[in-house]
Every structure is written in C-alpha cells, then in structure tokens.
C-alpha positions in Angstrom: -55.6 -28.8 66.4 -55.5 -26.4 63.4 -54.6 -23.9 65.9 -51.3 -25.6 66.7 -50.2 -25.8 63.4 -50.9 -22.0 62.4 -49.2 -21.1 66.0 -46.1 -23.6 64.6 -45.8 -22.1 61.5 -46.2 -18.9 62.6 -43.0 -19.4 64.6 -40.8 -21.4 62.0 -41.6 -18.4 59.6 -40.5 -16.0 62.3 -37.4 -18.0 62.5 -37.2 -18.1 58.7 -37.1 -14.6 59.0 -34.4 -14.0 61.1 -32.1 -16.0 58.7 -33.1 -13.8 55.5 -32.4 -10.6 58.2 -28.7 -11.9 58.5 -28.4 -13.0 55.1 -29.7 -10.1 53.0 -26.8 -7.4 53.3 -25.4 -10.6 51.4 -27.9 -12.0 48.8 -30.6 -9.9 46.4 -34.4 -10.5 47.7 -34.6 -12.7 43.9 -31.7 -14.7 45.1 -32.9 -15.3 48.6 -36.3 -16.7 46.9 -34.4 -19.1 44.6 -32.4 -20.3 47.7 -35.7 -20.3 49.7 -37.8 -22.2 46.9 -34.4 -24.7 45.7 -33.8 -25.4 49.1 -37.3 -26.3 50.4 -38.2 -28.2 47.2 -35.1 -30.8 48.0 -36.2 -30.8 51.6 -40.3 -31.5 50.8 -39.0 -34.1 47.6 -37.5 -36.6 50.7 -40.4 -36.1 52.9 -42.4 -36.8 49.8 -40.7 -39.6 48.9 -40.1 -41.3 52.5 -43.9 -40.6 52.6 -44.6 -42.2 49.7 -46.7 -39.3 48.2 -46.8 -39.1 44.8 -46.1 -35.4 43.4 -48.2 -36.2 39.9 -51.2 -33.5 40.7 -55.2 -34.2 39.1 -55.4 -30.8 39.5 -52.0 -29.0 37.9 -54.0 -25.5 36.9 -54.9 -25.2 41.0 -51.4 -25.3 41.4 -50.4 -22.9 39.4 -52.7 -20.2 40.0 -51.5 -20.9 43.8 -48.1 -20.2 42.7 -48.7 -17.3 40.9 -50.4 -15.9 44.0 -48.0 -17.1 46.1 -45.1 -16.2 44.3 -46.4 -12.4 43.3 -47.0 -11.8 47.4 -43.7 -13.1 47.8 -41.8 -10.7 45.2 -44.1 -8.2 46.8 -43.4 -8.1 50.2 -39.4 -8.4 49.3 -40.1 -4.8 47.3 -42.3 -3.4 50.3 -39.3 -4.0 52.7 -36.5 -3.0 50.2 -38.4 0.5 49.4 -40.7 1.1 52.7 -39.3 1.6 56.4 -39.8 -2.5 57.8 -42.8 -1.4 60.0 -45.0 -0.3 57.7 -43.8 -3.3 55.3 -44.9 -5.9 57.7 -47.9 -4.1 58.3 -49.3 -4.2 54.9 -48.1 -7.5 54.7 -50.1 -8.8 57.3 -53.4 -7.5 56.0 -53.7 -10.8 54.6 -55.9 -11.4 57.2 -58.2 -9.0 56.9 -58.5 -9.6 53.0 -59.0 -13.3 53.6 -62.1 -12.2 55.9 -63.0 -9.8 52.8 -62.6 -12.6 50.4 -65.0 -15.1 53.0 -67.8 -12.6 53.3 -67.9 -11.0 49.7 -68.3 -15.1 49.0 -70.9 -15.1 51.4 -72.9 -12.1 50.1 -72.5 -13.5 46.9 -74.2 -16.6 47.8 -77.4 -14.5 49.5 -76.1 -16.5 53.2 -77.3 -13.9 55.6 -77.3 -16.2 58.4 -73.6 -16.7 57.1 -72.5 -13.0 57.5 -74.1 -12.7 61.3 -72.2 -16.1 62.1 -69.0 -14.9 60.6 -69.1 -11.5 61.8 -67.7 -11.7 65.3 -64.8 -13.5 64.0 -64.1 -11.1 61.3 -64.1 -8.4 64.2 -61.2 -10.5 66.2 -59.2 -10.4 62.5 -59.6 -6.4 62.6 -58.8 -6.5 66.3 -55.6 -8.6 65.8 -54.7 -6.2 62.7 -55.2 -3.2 65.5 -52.4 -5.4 67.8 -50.3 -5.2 64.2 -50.1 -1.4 63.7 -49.8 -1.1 67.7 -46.9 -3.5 67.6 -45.3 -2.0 64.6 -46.3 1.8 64.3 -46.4 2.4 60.6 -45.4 5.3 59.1 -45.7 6.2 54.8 -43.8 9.1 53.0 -45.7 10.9 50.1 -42.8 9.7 47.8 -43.6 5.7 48.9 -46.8 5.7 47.7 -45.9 3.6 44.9 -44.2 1.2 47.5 -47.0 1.0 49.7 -49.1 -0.3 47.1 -47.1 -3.0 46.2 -46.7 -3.6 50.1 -50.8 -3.8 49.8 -50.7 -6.3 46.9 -48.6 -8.5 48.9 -51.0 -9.0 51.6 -54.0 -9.3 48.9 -51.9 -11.5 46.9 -51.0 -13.7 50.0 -54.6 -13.8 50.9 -55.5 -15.6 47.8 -53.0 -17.4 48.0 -54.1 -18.9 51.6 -57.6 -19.3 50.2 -56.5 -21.3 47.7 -54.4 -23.8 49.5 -57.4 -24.2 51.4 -59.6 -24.9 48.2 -56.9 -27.9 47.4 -56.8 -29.5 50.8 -60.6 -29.9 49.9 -59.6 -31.2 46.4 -57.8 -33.3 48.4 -54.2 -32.4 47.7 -51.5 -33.6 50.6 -49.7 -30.7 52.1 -46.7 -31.9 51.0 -47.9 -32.0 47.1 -48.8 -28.4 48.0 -46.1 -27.4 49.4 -43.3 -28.9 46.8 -45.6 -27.2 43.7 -44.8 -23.8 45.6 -40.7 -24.0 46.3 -40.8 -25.3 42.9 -42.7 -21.6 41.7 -40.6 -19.4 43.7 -37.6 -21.5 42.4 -38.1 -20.4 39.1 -39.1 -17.1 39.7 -35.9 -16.3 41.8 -34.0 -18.3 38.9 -35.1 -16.0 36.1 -34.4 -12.9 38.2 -31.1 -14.3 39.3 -30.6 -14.8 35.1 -31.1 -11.1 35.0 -28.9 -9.4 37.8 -26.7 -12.0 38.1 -25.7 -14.2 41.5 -23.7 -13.5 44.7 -20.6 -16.2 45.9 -21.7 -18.6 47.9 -18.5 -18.9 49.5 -18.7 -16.6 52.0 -19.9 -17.9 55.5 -23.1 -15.6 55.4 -24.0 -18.7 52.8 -24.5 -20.7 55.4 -27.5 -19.1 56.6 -29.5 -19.7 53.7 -29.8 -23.7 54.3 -31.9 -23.8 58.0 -34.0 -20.1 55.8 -35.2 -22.9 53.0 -35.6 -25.5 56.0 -37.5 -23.8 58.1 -39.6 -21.7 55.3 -40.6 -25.2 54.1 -41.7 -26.5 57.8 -43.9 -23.4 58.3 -45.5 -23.6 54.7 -46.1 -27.4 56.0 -47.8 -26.2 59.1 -49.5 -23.4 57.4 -50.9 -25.5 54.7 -52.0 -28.3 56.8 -54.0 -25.5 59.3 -55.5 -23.9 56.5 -57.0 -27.3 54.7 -58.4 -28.6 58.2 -59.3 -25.9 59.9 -61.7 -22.7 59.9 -60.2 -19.9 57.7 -60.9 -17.3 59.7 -59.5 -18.7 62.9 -56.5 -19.3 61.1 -56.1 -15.6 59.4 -56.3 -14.7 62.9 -54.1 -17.0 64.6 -51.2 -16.3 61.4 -50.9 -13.0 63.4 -49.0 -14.6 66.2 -45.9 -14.6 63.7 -45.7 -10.7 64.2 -44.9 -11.7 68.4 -42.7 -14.2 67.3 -40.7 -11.7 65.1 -40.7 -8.9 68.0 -39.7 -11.2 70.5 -36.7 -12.1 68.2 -36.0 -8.4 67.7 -35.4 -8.0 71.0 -33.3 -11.3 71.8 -31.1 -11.0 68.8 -31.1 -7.5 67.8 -31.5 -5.0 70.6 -35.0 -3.8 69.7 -37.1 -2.5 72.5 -40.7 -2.5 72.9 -42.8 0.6 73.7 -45.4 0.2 76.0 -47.5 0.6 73.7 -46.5 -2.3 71.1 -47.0 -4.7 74.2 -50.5 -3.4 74.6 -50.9 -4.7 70.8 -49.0 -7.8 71.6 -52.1 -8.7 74.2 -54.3 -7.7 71.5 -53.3 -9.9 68.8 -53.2 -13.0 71.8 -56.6 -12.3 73.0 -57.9 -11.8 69.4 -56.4 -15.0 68.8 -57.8 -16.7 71.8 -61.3 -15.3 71.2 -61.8 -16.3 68.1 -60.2 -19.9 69.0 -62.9 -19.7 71.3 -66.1 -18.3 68.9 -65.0 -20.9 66.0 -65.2 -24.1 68.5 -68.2 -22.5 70.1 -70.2 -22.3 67.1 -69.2 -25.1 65.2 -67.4 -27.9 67.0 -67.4 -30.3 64.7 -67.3 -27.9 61.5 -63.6 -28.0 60.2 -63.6 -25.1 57.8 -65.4 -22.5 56.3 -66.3 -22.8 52.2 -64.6 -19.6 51.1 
C-alpha cells in the first residue's frame, strides 16, 4: 500500500510543479514558499480539525529539526533552479534517494548489521538504477562558473533526504501525518515570510494569482501521501518509488509545454519503472510483513 501513496504523491507534486512553472515569471521562489506553506497550513488545519487531530506535539524539537531540513532543501532546490539550467537542478535534487540509501546503510554499518548491508544491498542498487533513469531522462549538464550552484543543488537533495528520514522517525514516534504535515507548511510559512519581509511582495491581483491556491493544495496532498508512505512503509522502496515524480513531470512537459523526449530519456523512463517495480518486488519478497526499515 505504501507504494500507492509514494506513486500519489509523486504525481500531486508533479502537478504542484506545473503551477509554480506558470506562476514563477510572477512570484519570487521566497514568495511562492510562503504561498505554498500559508496555503497548505489552512488546508491541513480543516483536515485536522474535521479529523479531530490534535496539533499539540509530545515531541516539538522532532518537528523542528524536520523543518529545518525540510525547509533548507526547499530554499535549496528554488536556488538550484534559479542559477543551474532545470535539468541538472532536478537532477541533484533527486539524489535524495540515493542519500537516503547512504543514510540507511552508514546506520547499518554503524550498528556492526552485516546481515543488514547484504539484505539492503539489492535495493540500494534499484535506488542507483532509478538515479541512472534520472540523468537519462534529464541529461545534466554543469558550467565551471555553477559550481557554487551545483552545490547548493546537492544540499537540496541531502537536505531533503534527512528530511524524509525523519518524517519517518515521527510516524514511529507516533505522530499523524497530518500533525506532520501542518508543522512543515507552518516552517516554510515563516521562512517565505521573513524573505518576503526582505525583498518585498508581488500583487496578487493579477490572474497568474490564481495559480498559487490548487500549488498550496496539491503540495499539501503530496506531503500527505509522502508522509503517510514513508511512516508505513520500507524506506528504501519508497526513495525509489519517489522517482516516479520525475515521469510525471516529463509527461507534463510534453502535454503542456511542447517538450519532446529523446529516445534516450524514454530508455531512462523504463529504467526508473522497472527500478521501481523491482524493488516493490525485493522489499515484499524479503519481508512481507516488515513495514519499514529502522534508519
């Protein structure tokens, strides 16, 4: 089931992202996280509420150091795609996968779990695969004068990682996703705030406004799904599967913006699926009834 929640997310982020695409020749990237964090926080406080889950938290400081990770990969990626060309953003972005299989094994050696690294190993392989099926997809390309760039672009998928390994760490605290999920809009809210205090704020009257509602609607549905996929279900399945929202974004490329597809980037398209499918298919075969990893 945790595999149908990452494959949601993976598309309501997608969508999320075709909203900032329109509405950023509009908005600053700090004013498009305000609107993204403000607008999912009113959404997640009626869910919350018609729930009937309480947002008081026994663990604030876990939700904070989520938030700052979560928040930092966020301002991150926005800089990687303002200073890098958006293929090689995305790329870097989506090594989160690959760090969060770092983060799982380094735990593991840590711990002296041997049997752990030969367990995990063919699914770290399907997370390197998939993050083949990225830079197939996307083709990255670096100038020497974007170094700088590149490394933030790097710290926002370490930074991201983190911050998925964490929301997994308080779905085992027991934390609902919704809790979760409201702590983080209400982060990016004030981050985007106290940039917005320093650059100042665009007119919301113009009709490009509109697009910013369904970017905070659907950006809180997918950190819904994502959250809920990473408490129940194996981590490094779900790294893996989170790299079905790179399809998702080419396939609306091409819909709503005219970009075309080499053959090569649908090579990597089957790559990320199979990756997917295969380590769907090593997680449920090794442990059936194990619902995550301890990272």
């Amino acid at each position: 089931m945790h595999a149908v929640w990452m494959i949601a997310a993976s598309f309501f982020l997608a969508s999320m992202s075709v909203c900032v695409k329109y509405a950023s020749p509009y908005f600053s990237a700090l004013e498009i996280v305000f609107y993204r964090g403000a607008i999912g926080m009113v959404f997640l406080l009626v869910i919350a509420r018609a729930r009937r889950v309480p947002l008081r938290t026994p663990v604030p400081m876990m939700h904070v150091w989520r938030n700052v990770a979560g928040v930092v990969a966020l301002a991150a990626s926005f800089y990687a795609i303002g200073h890098l060309p958006l293929a090689t953003a995305m790329t870097l972005n989506y090594m989160s996968g690959v760090w969060v299989a770092t983060f799982l094994i380094g735990g593991t050696l840590a711990m002296g779990d041997l049997a752990g690294i030969r367990r995990q190993g063919p699914l770290v392989l399907t997370v390197l695969a998939a993050f083949i099926g990225v830079v197939m997809m996307l083709r990255p390309t670096l100038e020497q004068d974007q170094i700088f760039a590149g490394l933030i672009g790097l710290l926002s998928g370490m930074m991201g990682a983190m911050a998925y390994v964490q929301v997994a760490a308080l779905g085992r605290a027991g934390e609902p996703e919704t809790r979760t999920v409201f702590y983080f809009s209400v982060g990016a809210t004030v981050a985007g705030a106290a940039g917005m205090l320093v650059q100042g704020a665009s007119s919301l009257t113009r009709i490009e406004a509109l697009w910013l509602l369904p970017m905070g609607v659907l950006a809180a549905l997918g950190q819904l799904c994502m959250t809920r996929a990473y408490t129940r279900g194996a981590a490094m399945v779900v790294a893996n599967l989170q790299y079905s929202g790179i399809v998702f974004a080419v396939l609306y490329g091409m819909l709503l913006f005219g970009d075309r597809i080499p053959p090569m980037g649908w090579a990597g398209m089957a790559l990320i699926i199979a990756s997917a499918m295969a380590a769907t298919a090593l997680r449920t075969r090794a442990a059936p009834n194990l619902p995550a990893e301890e990272p």
